[in-house]
N, C-alpha and C positions, 0 to 999 in steps of 0.2 A: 092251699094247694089241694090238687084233687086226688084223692086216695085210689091207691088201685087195692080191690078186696083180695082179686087172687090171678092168676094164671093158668094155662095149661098149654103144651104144645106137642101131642102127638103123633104118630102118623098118621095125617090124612084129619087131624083137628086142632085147630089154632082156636085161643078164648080168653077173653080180656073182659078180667070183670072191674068195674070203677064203681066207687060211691057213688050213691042218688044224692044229686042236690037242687034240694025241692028250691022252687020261685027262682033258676036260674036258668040261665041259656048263654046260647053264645051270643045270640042278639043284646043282650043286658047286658053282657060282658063287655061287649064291642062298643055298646052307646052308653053304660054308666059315669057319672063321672068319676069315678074311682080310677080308672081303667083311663089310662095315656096313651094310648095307641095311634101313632101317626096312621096317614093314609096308607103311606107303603107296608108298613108290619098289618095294618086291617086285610089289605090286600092280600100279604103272606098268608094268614087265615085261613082267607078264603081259599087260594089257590090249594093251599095243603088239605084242606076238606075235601076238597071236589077231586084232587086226587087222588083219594084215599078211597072216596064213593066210587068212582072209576075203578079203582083194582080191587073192591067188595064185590064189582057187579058182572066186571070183563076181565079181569088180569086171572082169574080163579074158577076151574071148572067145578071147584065145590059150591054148596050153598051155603051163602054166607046170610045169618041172622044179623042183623043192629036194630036197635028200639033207639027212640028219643030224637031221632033227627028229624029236625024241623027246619023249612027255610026261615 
């Protein structure tokens, strides 16, 4: 499970901090075989990412920072 380090949520700043976990991705996640993921849950994934990138980039007149995302 992925650890979250900390939080904060104040006026006008939202922040979500997660453990680094090195040689991992979603892509590894999604294509290991460890990992059972039908097509429709891979697809849940997806769609929750991107709509998540969507309200980081347009839902929010703040600037929102994220590192590590990769297609």
């Amino acid at each position: 499970a992925l650890k979250v380090i900390t939080s904060c949520s104040k006026r006008g700043f939202k922040a979500l901090v997660l453990q680094y976990v090195p040689l991992a991705s979603l892509e590894v996640c999604l294509h290991s075989g460890g990992h059972h993921l039908n097509l429709f849950q891979r697809l849940d994934v997806m769609i929750d990412v991107a709509y998540a990138l969507e309200y980081l980039h347009h839902g929010n007149s703040k600037i929102i920072v994220h590192c590590d995302l990769k297609p």
